[in-house]
Each structure stands twice: as C-alpha cells, then as structure tokens.
C-alpha positions as CSV (number, residue, x, y, z in Angstrom):
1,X,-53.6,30.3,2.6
2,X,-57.0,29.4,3.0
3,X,-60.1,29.0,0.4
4,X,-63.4,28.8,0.9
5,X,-65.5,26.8,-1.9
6,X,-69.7,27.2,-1.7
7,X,-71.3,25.5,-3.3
8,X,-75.1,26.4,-3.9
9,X,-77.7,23.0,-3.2
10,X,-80.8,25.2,-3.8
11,X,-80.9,24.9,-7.2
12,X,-80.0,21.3,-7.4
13,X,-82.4,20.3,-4.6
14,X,-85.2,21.7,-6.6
15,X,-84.3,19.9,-9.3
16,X,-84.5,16.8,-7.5
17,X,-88.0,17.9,-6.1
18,X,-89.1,19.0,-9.6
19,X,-88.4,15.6,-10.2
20,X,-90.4,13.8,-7.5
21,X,-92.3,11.9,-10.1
22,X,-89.3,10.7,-11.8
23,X,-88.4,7.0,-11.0
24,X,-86.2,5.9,-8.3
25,X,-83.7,4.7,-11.0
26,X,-83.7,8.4,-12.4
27,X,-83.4,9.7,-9.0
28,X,-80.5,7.9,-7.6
29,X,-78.3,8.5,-11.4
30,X,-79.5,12.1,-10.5
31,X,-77.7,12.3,-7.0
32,X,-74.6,10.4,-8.4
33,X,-74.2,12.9,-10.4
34,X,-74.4,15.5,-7.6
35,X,-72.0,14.0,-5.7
36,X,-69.1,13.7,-8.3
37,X,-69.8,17.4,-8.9
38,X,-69.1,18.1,-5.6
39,X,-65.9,16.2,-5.4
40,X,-64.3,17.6,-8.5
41,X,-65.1,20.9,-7.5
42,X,-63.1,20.3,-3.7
43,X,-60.5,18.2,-5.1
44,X,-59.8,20.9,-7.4
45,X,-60.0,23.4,-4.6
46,X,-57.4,21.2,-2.2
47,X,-54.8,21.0,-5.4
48,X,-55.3,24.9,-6.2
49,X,-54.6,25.7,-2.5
50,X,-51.4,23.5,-2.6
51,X,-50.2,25.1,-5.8
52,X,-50.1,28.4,-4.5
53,X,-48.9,27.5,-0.9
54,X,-46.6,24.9,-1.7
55,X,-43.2,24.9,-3.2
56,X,-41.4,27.0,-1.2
57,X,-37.9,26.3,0.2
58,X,-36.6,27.4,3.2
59,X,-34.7,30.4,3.1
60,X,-31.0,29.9,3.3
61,X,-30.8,32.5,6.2
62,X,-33.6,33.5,8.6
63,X,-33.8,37.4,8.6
64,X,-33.4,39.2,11.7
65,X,-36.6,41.1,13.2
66,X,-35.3,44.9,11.7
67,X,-34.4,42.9,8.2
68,X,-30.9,44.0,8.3
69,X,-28.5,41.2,9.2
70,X,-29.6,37.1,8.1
71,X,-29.2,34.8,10.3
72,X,-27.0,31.6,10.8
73,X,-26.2,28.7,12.2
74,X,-22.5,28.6,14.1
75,X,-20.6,25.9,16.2
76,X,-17.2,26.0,18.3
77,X,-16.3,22.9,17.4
78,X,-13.4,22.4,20.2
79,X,-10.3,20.1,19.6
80,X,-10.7,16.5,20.5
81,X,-8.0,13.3,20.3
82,X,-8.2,11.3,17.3
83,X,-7.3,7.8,16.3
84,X,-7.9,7.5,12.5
85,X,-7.5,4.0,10.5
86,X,-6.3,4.5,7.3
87,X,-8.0,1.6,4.5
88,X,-5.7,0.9,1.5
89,X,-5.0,-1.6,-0.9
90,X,-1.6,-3.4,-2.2
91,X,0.2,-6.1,-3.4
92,X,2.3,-8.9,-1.8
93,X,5.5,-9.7,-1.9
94,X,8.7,-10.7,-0.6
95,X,10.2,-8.2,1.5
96,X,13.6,-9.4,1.2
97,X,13.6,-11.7,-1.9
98,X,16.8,-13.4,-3.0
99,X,17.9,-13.5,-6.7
100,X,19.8,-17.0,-7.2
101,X,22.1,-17.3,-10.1
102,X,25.6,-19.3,-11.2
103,X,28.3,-18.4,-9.1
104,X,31.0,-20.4,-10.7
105,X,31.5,-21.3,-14.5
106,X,28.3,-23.3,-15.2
107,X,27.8,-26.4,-17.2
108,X,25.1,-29.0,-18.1
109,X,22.3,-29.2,-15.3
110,X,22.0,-32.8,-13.7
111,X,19.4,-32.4,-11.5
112,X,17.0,-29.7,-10.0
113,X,16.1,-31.1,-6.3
114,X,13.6,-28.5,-5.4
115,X,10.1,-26.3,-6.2
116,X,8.5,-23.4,-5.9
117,X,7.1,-23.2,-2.8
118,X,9.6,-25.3,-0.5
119,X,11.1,-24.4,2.2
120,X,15.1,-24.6,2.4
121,X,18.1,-24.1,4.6
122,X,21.2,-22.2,3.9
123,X,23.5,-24.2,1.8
124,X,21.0,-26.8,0.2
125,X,21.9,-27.5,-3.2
126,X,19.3,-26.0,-5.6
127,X,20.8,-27.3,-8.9
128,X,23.4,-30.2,-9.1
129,X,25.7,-29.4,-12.4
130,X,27.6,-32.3,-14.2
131,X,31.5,-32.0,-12.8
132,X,32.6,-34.9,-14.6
133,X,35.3,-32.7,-16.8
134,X,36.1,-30.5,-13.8
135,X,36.9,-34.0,-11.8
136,X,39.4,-35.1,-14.3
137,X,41.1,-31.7,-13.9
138,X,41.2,-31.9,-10.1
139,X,43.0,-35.5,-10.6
140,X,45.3,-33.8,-12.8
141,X,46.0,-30.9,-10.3
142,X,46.4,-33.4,-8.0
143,X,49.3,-35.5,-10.1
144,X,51.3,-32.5,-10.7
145,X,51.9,-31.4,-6.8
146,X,53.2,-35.6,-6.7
147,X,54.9,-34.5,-9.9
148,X,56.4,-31.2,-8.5
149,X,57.2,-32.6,-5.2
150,X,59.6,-35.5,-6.2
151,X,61.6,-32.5,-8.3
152,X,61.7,-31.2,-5.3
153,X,62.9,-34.0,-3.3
154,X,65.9,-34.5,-5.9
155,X,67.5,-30.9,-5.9
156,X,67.6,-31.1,-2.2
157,X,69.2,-34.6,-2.5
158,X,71.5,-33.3,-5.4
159,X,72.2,-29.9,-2.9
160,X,73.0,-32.1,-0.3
161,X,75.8,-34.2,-1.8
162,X,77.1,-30.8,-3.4
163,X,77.8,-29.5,0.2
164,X,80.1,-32.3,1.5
165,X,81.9,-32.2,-1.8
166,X,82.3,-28.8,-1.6
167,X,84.8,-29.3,1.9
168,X,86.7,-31.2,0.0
169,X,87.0,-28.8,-3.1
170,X,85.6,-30.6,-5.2
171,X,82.6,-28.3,-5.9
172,X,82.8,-24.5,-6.1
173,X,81.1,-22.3,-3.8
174,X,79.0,-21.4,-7.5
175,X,77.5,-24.3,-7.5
176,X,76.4,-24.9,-5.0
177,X,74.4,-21.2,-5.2
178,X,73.2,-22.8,-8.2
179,X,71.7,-25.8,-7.0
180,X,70.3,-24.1,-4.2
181,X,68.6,-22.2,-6.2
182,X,67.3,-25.7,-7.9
183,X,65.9,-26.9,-4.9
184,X,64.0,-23.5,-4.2
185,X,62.3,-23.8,-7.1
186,X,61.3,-27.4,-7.0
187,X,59.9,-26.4,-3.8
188,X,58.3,-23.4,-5.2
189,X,56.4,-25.5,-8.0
190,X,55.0,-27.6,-5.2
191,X,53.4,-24.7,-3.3
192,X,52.1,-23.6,-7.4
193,X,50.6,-27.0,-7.9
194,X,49.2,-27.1,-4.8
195,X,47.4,-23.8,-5.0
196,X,46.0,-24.9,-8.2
197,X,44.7,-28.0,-7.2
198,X,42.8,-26.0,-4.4
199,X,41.5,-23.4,-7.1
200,X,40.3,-25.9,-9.2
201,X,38.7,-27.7,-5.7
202,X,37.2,-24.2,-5.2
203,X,35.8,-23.9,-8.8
204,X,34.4,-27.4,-8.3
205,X,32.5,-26.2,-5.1
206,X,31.2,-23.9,-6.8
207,X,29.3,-25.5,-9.4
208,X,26.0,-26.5,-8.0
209,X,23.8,-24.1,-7.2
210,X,23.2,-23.6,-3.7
211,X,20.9,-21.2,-1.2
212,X,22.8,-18.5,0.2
213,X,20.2,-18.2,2.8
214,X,17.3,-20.1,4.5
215,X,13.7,-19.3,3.0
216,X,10.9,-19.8,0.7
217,X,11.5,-20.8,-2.8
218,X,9.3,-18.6,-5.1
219,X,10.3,-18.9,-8.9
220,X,12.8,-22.0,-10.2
221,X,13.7,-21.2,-13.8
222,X,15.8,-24.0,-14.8
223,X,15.1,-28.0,-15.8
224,X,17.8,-30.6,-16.1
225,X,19.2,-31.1,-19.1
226,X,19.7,-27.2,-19.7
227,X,23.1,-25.8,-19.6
228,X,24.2,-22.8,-17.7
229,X,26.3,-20.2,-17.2
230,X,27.2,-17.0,-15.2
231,X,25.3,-15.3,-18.0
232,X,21.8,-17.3,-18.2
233,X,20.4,-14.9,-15.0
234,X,18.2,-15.5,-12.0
235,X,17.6,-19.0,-12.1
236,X,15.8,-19.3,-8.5
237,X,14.2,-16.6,-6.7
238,X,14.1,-17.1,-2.6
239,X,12.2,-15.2,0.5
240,X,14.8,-14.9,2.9
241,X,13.4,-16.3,5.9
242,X,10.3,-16.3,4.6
243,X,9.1,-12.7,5.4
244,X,6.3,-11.4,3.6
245,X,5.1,-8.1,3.0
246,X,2.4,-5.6,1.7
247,X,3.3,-2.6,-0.3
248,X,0.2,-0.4,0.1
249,X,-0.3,2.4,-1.8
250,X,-1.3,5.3,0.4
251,X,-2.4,8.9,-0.5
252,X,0.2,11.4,-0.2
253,X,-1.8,13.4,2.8
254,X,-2.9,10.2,4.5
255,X,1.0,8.7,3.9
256,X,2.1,11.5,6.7
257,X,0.2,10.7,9.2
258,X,1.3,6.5,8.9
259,X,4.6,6.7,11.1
260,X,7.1,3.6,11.3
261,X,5.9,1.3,13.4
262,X,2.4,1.7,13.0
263,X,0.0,-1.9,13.1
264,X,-2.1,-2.8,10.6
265,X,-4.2,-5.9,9.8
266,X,-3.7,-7.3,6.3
267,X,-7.1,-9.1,4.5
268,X,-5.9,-10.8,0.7
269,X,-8.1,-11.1,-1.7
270,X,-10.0,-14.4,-1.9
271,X,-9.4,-15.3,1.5
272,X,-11.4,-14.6,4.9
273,X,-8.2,-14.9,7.3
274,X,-6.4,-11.7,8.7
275,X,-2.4,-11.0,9.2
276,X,-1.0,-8.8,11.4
277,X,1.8,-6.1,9.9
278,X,3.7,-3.3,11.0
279,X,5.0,-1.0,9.0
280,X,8.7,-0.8,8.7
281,X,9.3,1.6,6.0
282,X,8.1,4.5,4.0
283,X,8.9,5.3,0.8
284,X,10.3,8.7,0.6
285,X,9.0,9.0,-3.5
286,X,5.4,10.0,-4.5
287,X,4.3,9.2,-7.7
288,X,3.5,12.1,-9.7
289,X,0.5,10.5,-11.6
290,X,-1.0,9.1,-8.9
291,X,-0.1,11.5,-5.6
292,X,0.2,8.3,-3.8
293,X,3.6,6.5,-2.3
294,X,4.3,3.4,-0.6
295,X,4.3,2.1,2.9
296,X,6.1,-1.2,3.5
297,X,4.4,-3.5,5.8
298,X,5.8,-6.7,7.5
299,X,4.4,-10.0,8.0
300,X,5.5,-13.5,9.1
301,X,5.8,-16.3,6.7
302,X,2.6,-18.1,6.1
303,X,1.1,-20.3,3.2
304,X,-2.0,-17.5,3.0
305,X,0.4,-15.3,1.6
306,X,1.4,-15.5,-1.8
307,X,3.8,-12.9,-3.3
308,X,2.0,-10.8,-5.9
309,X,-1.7,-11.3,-4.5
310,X,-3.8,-8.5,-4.4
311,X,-4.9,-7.3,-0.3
312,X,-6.2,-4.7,1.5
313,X,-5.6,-2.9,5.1
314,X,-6.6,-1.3,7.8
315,X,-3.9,1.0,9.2
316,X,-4.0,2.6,12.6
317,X,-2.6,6.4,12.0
318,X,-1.1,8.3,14.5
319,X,-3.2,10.2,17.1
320,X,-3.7,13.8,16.3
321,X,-5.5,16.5,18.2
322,X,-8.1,18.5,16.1
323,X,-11.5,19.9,15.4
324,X,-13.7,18.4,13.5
325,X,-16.2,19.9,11.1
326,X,-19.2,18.8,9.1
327,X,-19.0,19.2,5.5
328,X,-21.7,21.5,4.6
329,X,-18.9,24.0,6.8
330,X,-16.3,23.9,4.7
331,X,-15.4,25.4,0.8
332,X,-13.0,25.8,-1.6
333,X,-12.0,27.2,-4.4
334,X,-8.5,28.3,-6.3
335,X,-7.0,29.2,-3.1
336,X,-8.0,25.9,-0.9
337,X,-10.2,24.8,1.3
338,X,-11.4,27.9,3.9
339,X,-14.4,28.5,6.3
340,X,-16.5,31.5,7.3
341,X,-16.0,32.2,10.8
342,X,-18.4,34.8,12.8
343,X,-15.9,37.2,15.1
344,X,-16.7,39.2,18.4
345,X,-18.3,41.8,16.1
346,X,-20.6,39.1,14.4
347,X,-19.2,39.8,10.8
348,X,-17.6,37.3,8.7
349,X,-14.3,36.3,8.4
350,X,-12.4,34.0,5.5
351,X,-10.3,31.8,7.5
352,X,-8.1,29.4,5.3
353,X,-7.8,25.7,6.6
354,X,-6.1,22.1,5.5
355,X,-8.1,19.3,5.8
356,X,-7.3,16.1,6.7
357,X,-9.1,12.7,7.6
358,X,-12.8,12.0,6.8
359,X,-14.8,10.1,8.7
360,X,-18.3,9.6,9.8
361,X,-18.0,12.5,12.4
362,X,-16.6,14.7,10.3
363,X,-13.9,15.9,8.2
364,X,-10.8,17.2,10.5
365,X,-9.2,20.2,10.3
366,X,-5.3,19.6,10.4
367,X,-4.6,23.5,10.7
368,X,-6.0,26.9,10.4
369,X,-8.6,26.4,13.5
370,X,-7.9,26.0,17.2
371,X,-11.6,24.7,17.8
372,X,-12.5,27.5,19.8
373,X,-13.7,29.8,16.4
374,X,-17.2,30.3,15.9
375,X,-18.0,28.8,12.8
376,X,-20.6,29.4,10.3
377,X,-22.0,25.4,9.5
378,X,-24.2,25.8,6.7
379,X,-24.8,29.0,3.9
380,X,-21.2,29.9,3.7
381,X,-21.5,29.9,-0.3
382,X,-24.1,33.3,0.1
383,X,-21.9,35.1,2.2
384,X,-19.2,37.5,1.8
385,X,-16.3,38.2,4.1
386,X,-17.2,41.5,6.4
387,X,-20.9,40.8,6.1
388,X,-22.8,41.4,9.2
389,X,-24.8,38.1,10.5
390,X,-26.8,37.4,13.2
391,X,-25.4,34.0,14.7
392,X,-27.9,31.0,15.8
393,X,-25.4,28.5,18.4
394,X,-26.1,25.0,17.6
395,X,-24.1,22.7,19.8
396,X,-22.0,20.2,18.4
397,X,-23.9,16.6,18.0
C-alpha cells in the first residue's frame, strides 16, 4: 500500500522571507527547525505504511484461482537403501567374568601372590592356605597303609602254614576258611588306607586357591592372615581370557534393527582411543521403565578398558530399504503417527505409518508407504481426510 505525504513550503517559505531582516543566526535555527518537521512527518509516514502492510504471514495454503480447493505442497518420496548408525551409551565389563572362591575346606591364609589387574594362567595359585595340620594327617594316612599292609602280610603267612597242615590233618578244612577270610581283610584295610591317604592328598590339593582359567584379575578380596572357608564367598573375581565388553543400552525400536554380528566402535569416557566390537548377543528383555534392552558387544583385552567405565558407540544397523520423509510430513496423535496423502482424485487420504530412524535427511518410514504415494509435506494439521486440494510437486531435495 502506498501513501502520499505533501507537505505545503508556501507558508513556511514566506515565513522565512517575512523574515529577511532577521539575522543569519535566526535564520539558520529557523530552517533547522524546518527540516526536523519534515523528517518527523515522513518517518511517521514510512512506520504508518509498515503498520498496515506488514504483519502478515503467509497463508498456510495458496487458494486455487475459482477459490474452491487450497493448494499444497506434495512429494513421492521413492524408497532408497539405507545404512543407519545407531549412537548409544553403556557400561564395561567382563563378558565372561570368573567368580573365584574355596573349593576345599579353608583355613588360615598364608599368602596372597597376586593383584587386581595381573594377568594369570590357568592353575596359578591365587591364595596359598597354611596345610601344616592337613600335613600331619597325610603322614598319618600314610602310616596306617604301612600299618594295614604288614596285617596283611601276616594272615597270608599264617594262611599259608594252615594249608600244608591241613594235608596232614592237622587243621580242618574250617579253618582254614577262617583264615582266609583274615588275610582278605588285611588286604582289604590296605586298599581303605590307601584310598584315605589319597583323599586326604586330594583335600590337601585343594587348599590353595587357584585360577580355574587364564585371564585378568579384577577384584582380590582377601589379605593374609584372614581365615577362610567354603562359606566366606567370592574371594577373587577373573576375566576369562581377558575379554571385554559393552552392554549398551539401546531403544526398543532401534534394538530391532541391531542384528548379531553387527560392528561397532567403542569410545570410553575419559579417553580419546577407539575399540572395535561386534555384537554377539541381544538381550531378549526390555525394561519396562525405560523401553530400552541390552546389546552385548565384544572386545579384545586391553589396559583402556576397565570393567565398569562409562562409553559410548557407534553401531552400524542393518540396511533397510525405505522412504524417507521430512518432519513437517508427518503427525500423530492417539492412534500413531500417519500422513495425508493426495490420491488420483486429488482428495486427502489418512494413511497410518511407523517410523523409524532419524537422521539429517529425514525421518524413515519403516511401513505404511511404498515411496511412490503422493504426499502432502507441509499443512497436514488444517486438513481433513476427503478434502479436495489442489497439489503443488516439489521434488525431493
């Protein structure tokens, strides 16, 4: 809109010649004056022209020429190939980690060889516990096979006399059953002894605490001096070979498209170096609080990693074929997420959708669209389904 301000100068130019035998001081105050006049008088022209012209949005749909059908904007969006990463965070840990307890009957601890943090081999002793009872009873054990086996060596001496008597009827066939049956049991004592002496070797062996398995010692809860039994609990904690991983905690939507296998790179906290991991399992629970579960990601052994560290990761997802769609396109409300779509007849259509990744390009559309739909990108909130529209192609990009 445009105004026109006129201003009359006749009156004010005969005041300045009505004037002409003022002083020049007088005369240039008088034109100052003039000239600030003027400006107030345009600038207050320029902001009433603005006030009345300005302010105006643009109309959410361009009407057609008759008036009867608005217009908007549509795109096919197609179906391309899509390689998402999924970024998550979790913590460290173990992923097989070894509980080490007492195995045999405990006692007072000696000496504890080893520390969090070292690296040992199957079989190393972890804890040495004082045997020095359990030696005297292995002596003992030891003394009563001698003991048991002399018995035995005299009822097969005394049998053996018995049976040359015995052709000369001096001994009855009765006792000699009897002293056979002697000797067996002399011999029988000497098998006893022997088993207990290897018992009580066994038991012995047992004692010190030893690694089941080679890896990296994480937790030692004992000191000498302490005394132990099959009751005092985990007394070492071990990574079996080592092997670390991340449990990251992954939204339930973004948790089916992670498959087994998938590679990731793993960034802990306070540290600028990058691991490697695949992901080897998936937990099959979602928490209910949270809608998220767990994907289990391996890793090599290295120093870096410390169980129970906080870390984050970038995880490849599997490749999906799928439009894509800005996010002024798509709504929601009690029923899900939907999108107008504009058919051969140009009316509107309510076409429910699930939504999936979101990324710089777009949000993708998991299901409900094929990519060849015409769909109305912006405005969907004003419409109604069966409206008539009058669709505007905008190309995708």
């Amino acid at each position: 809109m445009n105004y026109e301000t006129r201003v009359d100068m006749s009156d004010t130019e005969d005041r300045v010649e009505l004037d002409e035998n003022s002083g020049p001081d007088d005369t240039r105050e008088r034109r100052k004056k003039m000239w600030i006049v003027l400006a107030i008088i345009v600038g207050g022209a320029l902001i009433a022209a603005l006030l009345l012209s300005g302010g105006e949005e643009e109309p959410v749909f361009a009407p057609s020429e008759d008036g009867t059908a608005p217009a908007v904007t549509i795109l096919a969006p197609g179906a391309g190939t899509l390689q998402t990463t999924i970024n998550a965070t979790g913590t460290l840990a173990a992923r097989r980690e070894m509980p080490v307890g007492v195995v045999g009957e405990g006692g007072r601890v000696v000496s504890v060889p080893v520390e969090p943090g070292d690296w040992v081999n199957a079989g190393q002793v972890l804890a040495v516990i004082d045997r020095s009872v359990q030696s005297q009873q292995e002596s003992a054990q030891a003394a009563q096979i001698e003991v048991a086996q002399a018995d035995a060596e005299l009822a097969q001496a005394n049998l053996d006399r018995a049976m040359q008597l015995v052709e000369r009827g001096f001994i009855s066939q009765a006792d000699i059953d009897r002293l056979t049956a002697t000797r067996d049991a002399a011999v029988a004592r000497v098998q006893v002894a022997r088993a207990q002496l290897g018992e009580r070797r066994a038991r012995n062996a047992q004692l010190n605490i030893v690694a089941p398995a080679a890896g990296l010692v994480l937790t030692r809860n004992v000191e000498p001096g302490q005394v132990v039994s099959p009751g005092s609990g985990t007394l070492f904690s071990i990574a079996r070979g080592g092997e670390m991983e991340l449990l990251a905690r992954i939204g339930e939507v973004e948790l089916d498209s992670v498959s087994v296998g998938a590679v990731g790179t793993v960034m802990p906290v306070g540290s600028d170096e990058q691991f490697s991991c695949t992901v080897w399992q998936k937990s099959p629970v979602v928490d209910e609080q949270t809608r998220q579960g767990t994907a289990r990601c391996a890793m090599g052994y290295d120093p870096a990693l410390r169980p129970g560290g906080f870390a984050s990761i970038e995880l490849a997802s599997q490749t999906v074929v799928a439009p894509r769609l800005p996010e002024s396109a798509i709504m929601s409300d009690d029923q899900g997420s939907y999108v107008f779509i504009v058919g051969d007849d140009n009316t509107v259509v309510r076409r429910p959708i699930e939504v999936g990744m979101i990324s710089d390009e777009g949000i993708v559309v998991t299901s409900g669209l094929d990519g060849s739909e015409r769909v109305v990108l912006r405005a969907g909130g004003f419409l109604t389904e069966g409206e008539a529209v009058r669709p505007v192609v905008q190309t995708e990009g």
